[in-house]
ROTOR-794489 format. One record per atom (N, C-alpha, C): x, y, z. Coordinates in steps of 0.1 Angstrom, whole numbers, plus 5000, padded with zeros to 4 digits. Each point is the difference from the previous one (the first is absolute). Layout:
residues N
XYZ...
//
This chain:
residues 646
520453175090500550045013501450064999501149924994501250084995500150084996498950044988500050134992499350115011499249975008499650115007501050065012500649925003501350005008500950104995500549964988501250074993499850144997498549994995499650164998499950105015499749915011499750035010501650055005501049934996501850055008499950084991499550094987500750064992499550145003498849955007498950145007500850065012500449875007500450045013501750085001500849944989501250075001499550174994499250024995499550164997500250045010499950005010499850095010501449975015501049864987500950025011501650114997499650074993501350114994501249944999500049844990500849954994500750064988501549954993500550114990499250004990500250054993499449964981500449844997501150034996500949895000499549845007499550005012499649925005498549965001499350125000498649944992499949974990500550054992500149924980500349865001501049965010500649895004498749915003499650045010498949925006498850024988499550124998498849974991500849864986500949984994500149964994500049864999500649975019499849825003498850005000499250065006498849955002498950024986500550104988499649974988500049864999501749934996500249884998499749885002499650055019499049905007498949984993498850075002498850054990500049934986500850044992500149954985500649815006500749975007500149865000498849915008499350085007498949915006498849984987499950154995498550014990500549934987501449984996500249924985500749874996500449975015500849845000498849875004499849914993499049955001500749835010500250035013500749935008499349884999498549984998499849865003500549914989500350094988500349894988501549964998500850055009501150025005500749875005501249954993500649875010500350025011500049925011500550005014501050075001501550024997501350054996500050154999498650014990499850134996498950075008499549985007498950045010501050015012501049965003500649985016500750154996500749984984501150164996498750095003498950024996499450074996499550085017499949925007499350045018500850075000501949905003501250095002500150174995500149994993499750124989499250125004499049935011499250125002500350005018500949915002500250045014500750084999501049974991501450114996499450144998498950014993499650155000499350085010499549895007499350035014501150085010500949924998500950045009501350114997500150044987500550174998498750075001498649974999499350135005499849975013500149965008500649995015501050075003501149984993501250065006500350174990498950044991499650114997499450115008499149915005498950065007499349935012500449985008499749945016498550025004499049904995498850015001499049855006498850055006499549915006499549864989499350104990499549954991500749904990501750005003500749884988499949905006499849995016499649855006498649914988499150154999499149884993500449984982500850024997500850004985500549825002500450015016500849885002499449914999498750025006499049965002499449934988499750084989499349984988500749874994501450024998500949904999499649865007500149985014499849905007498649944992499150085001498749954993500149964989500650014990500349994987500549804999501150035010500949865003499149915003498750015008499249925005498749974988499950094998499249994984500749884988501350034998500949914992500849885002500150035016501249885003499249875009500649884999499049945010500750025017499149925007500550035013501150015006501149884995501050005003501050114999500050034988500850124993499450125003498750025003499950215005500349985014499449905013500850045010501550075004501249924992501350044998499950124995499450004991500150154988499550155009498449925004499550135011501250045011500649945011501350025011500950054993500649954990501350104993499450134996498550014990499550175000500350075014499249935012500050095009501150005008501149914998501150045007500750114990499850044986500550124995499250125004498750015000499450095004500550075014499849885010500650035013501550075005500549924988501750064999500350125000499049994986500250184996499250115007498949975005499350095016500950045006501149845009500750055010501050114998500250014983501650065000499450114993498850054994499450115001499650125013499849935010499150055012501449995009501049915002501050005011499449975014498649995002499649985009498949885003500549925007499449915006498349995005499550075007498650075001499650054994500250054986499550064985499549854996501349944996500049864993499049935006499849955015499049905006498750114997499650074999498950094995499550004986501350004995499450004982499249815000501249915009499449864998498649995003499750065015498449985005499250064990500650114996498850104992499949904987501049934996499649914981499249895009500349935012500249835003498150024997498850065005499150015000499449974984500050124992499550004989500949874989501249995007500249854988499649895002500150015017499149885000498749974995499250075001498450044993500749964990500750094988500350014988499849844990501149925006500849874997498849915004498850045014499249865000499149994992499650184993499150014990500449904987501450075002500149934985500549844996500049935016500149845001498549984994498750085009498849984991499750004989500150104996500250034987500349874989501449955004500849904988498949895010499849975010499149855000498850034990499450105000498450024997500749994983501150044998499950034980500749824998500949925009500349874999498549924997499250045009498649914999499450024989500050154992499149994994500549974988501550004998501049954990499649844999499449935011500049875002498849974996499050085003498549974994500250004984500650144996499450004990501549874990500249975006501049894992498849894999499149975010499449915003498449984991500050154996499050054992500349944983501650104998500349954989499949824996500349955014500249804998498449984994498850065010498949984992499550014993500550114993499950074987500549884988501149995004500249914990499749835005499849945009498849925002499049994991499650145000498249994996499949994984501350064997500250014984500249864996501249955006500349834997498649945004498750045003499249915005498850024990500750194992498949984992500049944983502049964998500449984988499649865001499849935013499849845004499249905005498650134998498749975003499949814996500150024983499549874995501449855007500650035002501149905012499549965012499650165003499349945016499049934999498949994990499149964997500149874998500949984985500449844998500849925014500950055008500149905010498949965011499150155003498949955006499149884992500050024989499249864995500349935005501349984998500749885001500049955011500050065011500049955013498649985004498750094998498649924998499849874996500749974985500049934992500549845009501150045004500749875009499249995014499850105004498749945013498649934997499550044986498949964998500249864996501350014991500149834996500149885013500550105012500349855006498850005008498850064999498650035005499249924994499650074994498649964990500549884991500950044992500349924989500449875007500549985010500649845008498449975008499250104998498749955007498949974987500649974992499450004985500649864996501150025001500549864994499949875013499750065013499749845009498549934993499250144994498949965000500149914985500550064992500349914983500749865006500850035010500949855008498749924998499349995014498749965002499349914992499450104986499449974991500749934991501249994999501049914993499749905004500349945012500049895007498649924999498950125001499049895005499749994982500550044988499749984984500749895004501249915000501149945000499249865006499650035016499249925004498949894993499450144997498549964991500549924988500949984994500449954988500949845002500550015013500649915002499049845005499150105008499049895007499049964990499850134990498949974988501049854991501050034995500449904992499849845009500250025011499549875012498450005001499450065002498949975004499150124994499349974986499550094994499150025010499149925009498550055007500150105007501350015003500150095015500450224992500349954987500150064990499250175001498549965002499550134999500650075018499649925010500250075015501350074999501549944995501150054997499950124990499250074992500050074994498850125005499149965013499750085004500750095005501049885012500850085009501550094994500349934990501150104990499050144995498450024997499550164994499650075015500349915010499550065013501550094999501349975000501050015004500350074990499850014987500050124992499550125007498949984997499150095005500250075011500949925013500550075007501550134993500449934996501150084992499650144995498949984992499150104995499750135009499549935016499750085007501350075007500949945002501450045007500450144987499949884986500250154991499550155002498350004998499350125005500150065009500649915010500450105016501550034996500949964994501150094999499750114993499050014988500250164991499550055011498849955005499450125008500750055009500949965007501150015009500350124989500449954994501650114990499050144998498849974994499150104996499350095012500349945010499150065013500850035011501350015005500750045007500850104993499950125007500750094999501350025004501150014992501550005003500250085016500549915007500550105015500450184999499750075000500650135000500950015013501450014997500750045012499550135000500350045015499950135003501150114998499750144992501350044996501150095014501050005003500650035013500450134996499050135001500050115002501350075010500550014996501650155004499150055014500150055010500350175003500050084993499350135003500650104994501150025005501249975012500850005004500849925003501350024995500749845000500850005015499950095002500650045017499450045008499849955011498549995008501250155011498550065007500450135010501050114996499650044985501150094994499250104999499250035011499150144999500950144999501549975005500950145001501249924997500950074995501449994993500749935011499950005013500549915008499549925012499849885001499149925014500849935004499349905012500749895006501150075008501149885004501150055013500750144994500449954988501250214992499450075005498450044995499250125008499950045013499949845008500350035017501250045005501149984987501550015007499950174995499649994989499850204997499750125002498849945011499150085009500950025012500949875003500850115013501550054995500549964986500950055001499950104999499150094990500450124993500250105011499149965012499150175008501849955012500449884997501249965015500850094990500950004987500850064992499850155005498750064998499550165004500750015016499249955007500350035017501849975002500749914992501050015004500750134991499950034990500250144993500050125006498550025005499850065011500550055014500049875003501050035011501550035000500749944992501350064998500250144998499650034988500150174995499350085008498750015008500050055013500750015009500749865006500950035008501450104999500250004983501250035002500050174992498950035000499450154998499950065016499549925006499350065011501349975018499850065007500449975015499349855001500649945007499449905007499150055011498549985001499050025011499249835004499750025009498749935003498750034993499650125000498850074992500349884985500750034995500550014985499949825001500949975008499249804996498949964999499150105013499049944999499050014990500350174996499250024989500249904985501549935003500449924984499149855006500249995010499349865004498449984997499650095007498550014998499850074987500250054997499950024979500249874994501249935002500149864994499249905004499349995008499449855008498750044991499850155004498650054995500049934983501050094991500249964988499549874994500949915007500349854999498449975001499250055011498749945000499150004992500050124996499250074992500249944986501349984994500149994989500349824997500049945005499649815007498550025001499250075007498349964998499750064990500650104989499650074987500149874989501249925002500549904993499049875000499749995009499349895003498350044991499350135004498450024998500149944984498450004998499650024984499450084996499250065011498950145002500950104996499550084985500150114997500050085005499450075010499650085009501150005012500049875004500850025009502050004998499949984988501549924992500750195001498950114994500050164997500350045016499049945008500150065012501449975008501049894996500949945007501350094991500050014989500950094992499950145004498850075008500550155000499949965016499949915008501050015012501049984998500949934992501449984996500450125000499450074991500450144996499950075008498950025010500650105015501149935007500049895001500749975012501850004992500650004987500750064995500350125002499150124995499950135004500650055015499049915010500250065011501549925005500749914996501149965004501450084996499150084986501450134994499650085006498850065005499750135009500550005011499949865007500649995015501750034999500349914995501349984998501150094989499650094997500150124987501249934992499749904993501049944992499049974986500450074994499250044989500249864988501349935002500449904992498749835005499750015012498849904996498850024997500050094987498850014995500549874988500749994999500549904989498949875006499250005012499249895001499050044995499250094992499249974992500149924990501249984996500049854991499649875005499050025013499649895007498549964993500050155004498450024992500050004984500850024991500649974988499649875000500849915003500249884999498749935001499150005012498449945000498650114989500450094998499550024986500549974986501050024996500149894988499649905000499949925011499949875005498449975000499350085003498249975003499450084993500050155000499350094994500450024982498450034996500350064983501250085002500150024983500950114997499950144999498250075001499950115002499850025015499849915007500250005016501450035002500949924995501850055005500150124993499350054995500550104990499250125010499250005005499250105013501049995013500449885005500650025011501550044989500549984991501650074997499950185000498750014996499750185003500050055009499449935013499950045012501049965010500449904998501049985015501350104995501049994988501050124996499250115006499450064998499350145004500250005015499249905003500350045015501349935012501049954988501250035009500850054992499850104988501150125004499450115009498550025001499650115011500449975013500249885006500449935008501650095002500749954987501750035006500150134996499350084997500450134998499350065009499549935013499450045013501149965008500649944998501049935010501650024997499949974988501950014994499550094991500250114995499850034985501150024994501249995005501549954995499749864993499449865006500449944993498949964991499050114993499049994986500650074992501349924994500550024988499649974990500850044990499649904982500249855005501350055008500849814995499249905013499350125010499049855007499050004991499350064994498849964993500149934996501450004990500049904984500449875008500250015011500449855009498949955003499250065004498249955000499749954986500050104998499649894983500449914996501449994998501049924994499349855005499749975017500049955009498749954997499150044997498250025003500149904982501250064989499649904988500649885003501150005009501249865001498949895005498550075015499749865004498649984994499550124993498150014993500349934988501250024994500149994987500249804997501349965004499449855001498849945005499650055009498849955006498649984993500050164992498949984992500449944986501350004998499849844988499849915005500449965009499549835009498550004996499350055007498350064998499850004987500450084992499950014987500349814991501049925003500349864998498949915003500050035014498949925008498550004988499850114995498850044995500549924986500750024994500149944991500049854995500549955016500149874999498949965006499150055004499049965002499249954990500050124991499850014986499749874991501249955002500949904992499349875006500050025012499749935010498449944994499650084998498149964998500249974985500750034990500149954989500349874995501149995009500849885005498749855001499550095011498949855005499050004992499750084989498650034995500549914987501250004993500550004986499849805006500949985013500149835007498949944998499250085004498549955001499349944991500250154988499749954984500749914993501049965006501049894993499449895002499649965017499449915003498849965000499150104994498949985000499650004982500849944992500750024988500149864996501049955014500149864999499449945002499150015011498949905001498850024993499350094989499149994994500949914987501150035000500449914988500149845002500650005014499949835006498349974998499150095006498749954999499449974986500550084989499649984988500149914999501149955002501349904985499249825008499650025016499949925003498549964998499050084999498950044996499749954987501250024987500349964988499849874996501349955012500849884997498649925009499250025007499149915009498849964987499250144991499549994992500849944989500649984994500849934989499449865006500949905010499849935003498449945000499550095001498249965003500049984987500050094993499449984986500849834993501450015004500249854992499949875007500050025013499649875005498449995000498850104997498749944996500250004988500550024987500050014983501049895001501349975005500349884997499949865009499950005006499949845013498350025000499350125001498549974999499849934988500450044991499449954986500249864998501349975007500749834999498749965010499750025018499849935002498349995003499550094986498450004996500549894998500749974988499949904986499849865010501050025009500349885006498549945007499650075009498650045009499049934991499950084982498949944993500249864994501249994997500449834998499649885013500450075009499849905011498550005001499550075000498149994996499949944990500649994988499349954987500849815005500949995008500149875003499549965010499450105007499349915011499049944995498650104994499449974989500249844990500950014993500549894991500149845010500650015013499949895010499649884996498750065003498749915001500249914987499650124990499849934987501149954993501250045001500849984990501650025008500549875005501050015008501250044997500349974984501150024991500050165000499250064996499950174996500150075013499849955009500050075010501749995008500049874999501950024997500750104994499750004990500650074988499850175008498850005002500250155005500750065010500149905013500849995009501549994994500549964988501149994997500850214994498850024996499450124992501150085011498549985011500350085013501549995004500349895000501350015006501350084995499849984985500550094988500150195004498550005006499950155003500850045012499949985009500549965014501250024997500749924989501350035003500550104990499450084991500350064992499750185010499349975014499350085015501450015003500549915002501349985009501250104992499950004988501350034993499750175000498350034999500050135001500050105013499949885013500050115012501350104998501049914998501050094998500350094993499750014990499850124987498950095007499049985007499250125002500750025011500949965007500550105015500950054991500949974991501550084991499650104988498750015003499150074983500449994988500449874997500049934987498849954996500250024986498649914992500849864992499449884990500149955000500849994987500250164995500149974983500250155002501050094991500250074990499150114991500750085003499350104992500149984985498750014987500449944990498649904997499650034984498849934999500149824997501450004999500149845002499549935010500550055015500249925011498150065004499850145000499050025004498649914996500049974983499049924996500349865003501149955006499849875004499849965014500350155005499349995021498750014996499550104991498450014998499349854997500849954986499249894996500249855012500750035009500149895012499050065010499850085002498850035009498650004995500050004983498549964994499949855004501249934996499949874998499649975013500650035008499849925017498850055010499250164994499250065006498749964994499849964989498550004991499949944990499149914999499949974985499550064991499150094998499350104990500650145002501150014991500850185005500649954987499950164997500450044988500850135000501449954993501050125006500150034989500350164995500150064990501450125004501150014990500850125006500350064986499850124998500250094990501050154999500949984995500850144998501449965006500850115001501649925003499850035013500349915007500449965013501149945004501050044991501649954999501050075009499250175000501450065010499350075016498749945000499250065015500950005010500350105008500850005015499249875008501249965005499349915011499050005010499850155005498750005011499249974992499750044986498849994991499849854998500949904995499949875002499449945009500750025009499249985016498849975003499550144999498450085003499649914984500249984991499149904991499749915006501449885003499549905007499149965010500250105010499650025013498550054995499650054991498950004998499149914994500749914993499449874989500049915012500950025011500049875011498850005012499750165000498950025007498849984994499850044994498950004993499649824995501149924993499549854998499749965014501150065010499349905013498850045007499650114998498650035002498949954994500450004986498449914994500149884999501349935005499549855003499749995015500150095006499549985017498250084998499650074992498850045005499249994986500749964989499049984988500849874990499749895009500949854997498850014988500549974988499649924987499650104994500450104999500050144994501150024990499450064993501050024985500750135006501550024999500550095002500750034985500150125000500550074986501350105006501149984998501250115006500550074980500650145003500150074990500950115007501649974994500950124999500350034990499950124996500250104996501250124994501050014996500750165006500050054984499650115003499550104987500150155007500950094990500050115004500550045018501149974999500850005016499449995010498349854998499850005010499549844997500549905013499349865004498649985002499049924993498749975009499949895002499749995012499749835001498450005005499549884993498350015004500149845001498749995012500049875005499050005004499249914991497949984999499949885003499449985008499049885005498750004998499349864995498649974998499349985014498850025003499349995008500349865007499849955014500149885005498849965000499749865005498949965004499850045018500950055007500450045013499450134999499450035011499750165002500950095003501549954999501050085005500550044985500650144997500950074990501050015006501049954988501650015002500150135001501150055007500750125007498950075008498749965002499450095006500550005017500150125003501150015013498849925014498550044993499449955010499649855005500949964987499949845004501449904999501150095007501249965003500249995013498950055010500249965011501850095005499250154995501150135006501649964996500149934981501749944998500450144995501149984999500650114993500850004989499749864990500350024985499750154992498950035003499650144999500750114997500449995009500750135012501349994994500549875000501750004993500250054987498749914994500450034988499750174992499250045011499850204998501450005005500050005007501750035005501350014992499949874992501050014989499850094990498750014997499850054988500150155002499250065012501050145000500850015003500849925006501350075002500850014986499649914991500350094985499350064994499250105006499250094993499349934991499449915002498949934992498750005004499349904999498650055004499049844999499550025011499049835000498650045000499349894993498450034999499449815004499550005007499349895003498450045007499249884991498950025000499049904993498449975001499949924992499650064986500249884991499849984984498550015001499650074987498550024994499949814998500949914996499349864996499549945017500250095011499549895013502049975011500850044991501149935004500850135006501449985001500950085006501250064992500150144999500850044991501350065008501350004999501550055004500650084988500150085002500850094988500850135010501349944993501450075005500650044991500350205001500750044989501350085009501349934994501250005004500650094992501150135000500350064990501449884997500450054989501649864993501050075002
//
């Protein structure tokens, strides 16, 4: 807008038969001007140096003022003021803007000498700066907001990065907190029931050493009370195995983070905008009319009824949303403009077509403003060179223009922001979205993880304790009758197990094992679960098994522990044969059973009554890319073979 200005005073003194001497003058400030807007880069500029730098160009403003006495340095002044409001904050361009225009004003008055020149030049700028300045209040809100989104963009951005360097954190504390709700759940609903069965072993042994007779009944009611344990057991994996982790719901953005931002401006500002702009025109209007013209009756009435008309017309244009009718309320603006310069032959309020300026930037595309900028200029210079053709100069034109870029030109960056931040805006909630819908499939995993983990060790470890216990308390109820000593003894057994139940609840809620990675500790958890699971098992282990990672340890055990507790639950007095292996960077473990005298086969899924020893133990094994085969043996019996890579 400055630069079109400057070139615009440099057109207009051509034709004012200024010296040589004093155009060189003037073309030169206004070079200077030109070269200091297009190569000083003000925004990177310190405060200090941005306030020298405005000064600087008022100073030049004002020798081509007092060069050349023209309408057009008002908007030079102008460009300046907008500049200060672009740079400065509120406090500081208020002041700044009143000292510009009290120099602008200064130097009018003492240019022109005349009082009614001066109140003329004011009416004729007061219109278009005002437009000018509220564009470009829009303007800096719409580029503040979208300076604010996309800061808010960048915070997600790096959110989503920190969320994706931290996946396995988020994960591990989610365990953790599964982890500690399940323990004070299940696991405290596990150990009332081991409580229980403590008590009534404790019982049975106390009353037995008193009164052997009563001996076998006491040992019914302690495998009843196991047995209940058993069943509390089965209903927790299944719990763990059969409920699906809560999915929160993920809280989807808006596409817009600012609700009713269909146009660059809504709410009360736009109601206060709608009557300022057209009150600013009618009072414009009426002044410089009056003081062109004789005072008449005719002549008010014609300004009154043009204004009320105006006002209505352009308040119910503001208000529609109908396309049709938004077009139809702009080119009655436009007559009733027209006919208020025709009536009144004051060719200067055509400057209210920046009424209609102003609500196209504002609503219509940009090849729409770009059809009415062809047509309405056209038809008010035919207009004034029907009426004034004295005053369709160069220097009114370039005042139209200058004017037409001061209020289209912020306007359509506002629009242009708006769009962008909208932009941002949908990226914004789409990027949130994926953050949080990021999180919660990872909360669902980890929890999903951590629920399956838990299944697998409290049926492979507390199941396996509290078979043993279950089949002791049968082999002593059994014994009772016949043999009251042995049947003690087993109950003593039991009680042994029970509390060795107790010591592991806690290790399977903290996912600890009992021993070390390492074929020391490993062959002697092994050889305590031959000893205590079977009497006919034959353990065999071949090849170094000295530096196996620990999940691989693990998944051995957990396999030698499934598997003994299955063939003493479904093929009791069966020769079991166990056989590890690691040869060529890979573990096998095989686990054969002889036929029972029972019609049931160990591991066969169809005669576990839907457990999920099974199921865990595939589980472990792939998740190290290993591989399980279970099935029956050609001798009648049941074969397990797990190959683990080392």
């Amino acid at each position: 807008m400055a630069l079109l200005a400057l070139v615009a005073i440099i057109i207009a003194a051509l034709g004012l038969d200024l010296p040589p001497v004093r155009l060189g003058a003037l073309a030169g400030v206004c070079l200077a001007h030109g070269l200091a807007l297009a190569l000083v880069p003000a925004r990177r500029l310190p405060r200090w140096a941005q306030v020298l730098y405005l000064l600087a160009q008022v100073g030049m403003a004002s020798v081509a003022q007092m060069l050349a006495p023209a309408g057009l340095t008002g908007f030079v002044y102008l460009a300046v003021v907008l500049q200060a409001m672009v740079l400065f904050p509120l406090w500081l361009w208020i002041p700044f803007a009143l000292s510009i225009y009290a120099v602008w004003s200064g130097m009018l008055l003492m240019a022109t000498a005349s009082f009614v020149t001066w109140l003329q030049g004011n009416l004729a700028l007061a219109f278009p700066a005002t437009c000018a300045m509220i564009a470009v209040i829009l303007y800096l809100r719409q580029q503040r907001r979208s300076e604010q989104v996309q800061q808010m963009l960048l915070q997600v951005q790096q959110h989503y990065d920190q969320l994706t360097s931290s996946l396995r954190d988020v994960q591990q504390y989610t365990m953790l907190e599964e982890r500690h709700r399940l323990t004070q759940t299940i696991v405290q609903e596990v150990q009332v029931a081991l409580s229980r069965t403590e008590q009534h072993v404790n019982s049975a042994l106390n009353l037995a050493q008193a009164n052997l007779s009563r001996l076998e009944m006491m040992v019914g009611q302690t495998r009843t009370s196991a047995s209940q344990a058993v069943d509390r057991l089965r209903g927790a994996v299944a719990a763990l195995r059969g409920d699906d982790p809560a999915q929160q719901p993920v809280p989807v953005l808006p596409s817009m983070l600012f609700a009713n931002d269909e146009l660059v401006l809504n709410g009360r500002p736009a109601t206060v905008l709608t009557w300022t702009l057209p009150s600013v025109f009618v009072v414009m209007a009426a002044g410089l009319t009056l003081m062109r013209h004789d005072f008449s009756l005719v002549l008010v009435l014609t300004l009154l009824i043009g204004s009320l008309l105006l006002l209505f017309v352009y308040v119910a244009t503001q208000r529609t949303r109908h396309a049709l009718l938004f077009q139809i309320g702009l080119f009655v603006q436009v007559l009733v403009i027209l006919a208020m310069t025709t009536m009144t032959h004051t060719v200067p309020l055509l400057i209210g077509l920046l009424l209609v300026l102003w609500q196209l930037s504002l609503r219509l595309s940009l090849v729409q403003v770009l059809l009415y900028l062809i047509g309405l200029p056209t038809i008010a210079a035919l207009l004034v060179a029907r009426l004034d053709p004295v005053e369709l100069s160069s220097e009114a034109l370039m005042m139209g223009v200058v004017a037409t870029v001061a209020v289209g030109g912020p306007l359509l960056l506002a629009r242009s922001q708006l769009d962008r931040r909208k932009q941002t805006e949908l990226r914004l909630s789409l990027l949130n979205a994926e953050v949080e819908q990021q999180m919660a499939e990872v909360r669902a995993l980890a929890v999903a993880a951590e629920r399956a983990r838990m299944a697998r060790e409290v049926h492979d470890e507390l199941g396996s304790r509290l078979m043993l216990v279950s089949l002791q308390l049968q082999l002593a109820e059994e014994l009772a009758a016949e043999d009251a000593q042995a049947a003690l003894e087993q109950l003593q057994i039991s009680r042994e197990h029970l509390r060795n139940a107790w010591s592991s609840v806690r290790s399977v809620a903290d996912a600890e094992l009992p021993f070390a990675a390492g074929i020391g500790t490993l062959y002697m958890a092994l050889m305590e679960l031959v000893q205590c699971s079977h009497d006919a098992i034959s353990l065999v282990c071949e090849g170094d098994l000295d530096d196996l990672p620990f999940a691989v340890v693990t998944t051995i055990y957990r396999t030698v522990q499934e598997g003994l507790t299955n063939a003493r639950k479904y093929a009791p007095g069966a020769t079991v044969s166990v056989s590890i292996v690691s040869l060529n960077a890979y573990v096998t473990v095989t686990l054969t059973n002889a036929a029972a005298d029972t019609a049931a086969l160990s591991f066969s899924p169809r005669h576990t009554g839907g457990g999920f020893g099974l199921v865990g133990l595939r589980e472990r094994v792939e998740a190290l890319g290993g591989g399980l085969e279970a099935a029956p043996s050609a001798e009648g019996g049941w074969r397990v073979r797990v190959v683990l890579p080392a």
